[in-house]
Residue, then its C-alpha position, 0 to 999 in steps of 0.5 A: x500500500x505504501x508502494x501506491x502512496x508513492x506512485x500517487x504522490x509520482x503522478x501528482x507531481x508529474x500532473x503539477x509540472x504538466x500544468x506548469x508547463x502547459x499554463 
């Protein structure tokens, strides 16, 4: 469960730089 945590926290991140990005 905490492996799911973390690829969670991974793809927030990914969603944060992607709107940085894009925005």
């Amino acid at each position: 469960m905490a492996n799911f945590n973390t690829l969670i926290k991974r793809k927030q991140y990914i969603w944060l730089g992607l709107i940085l990005a894009g925005g």
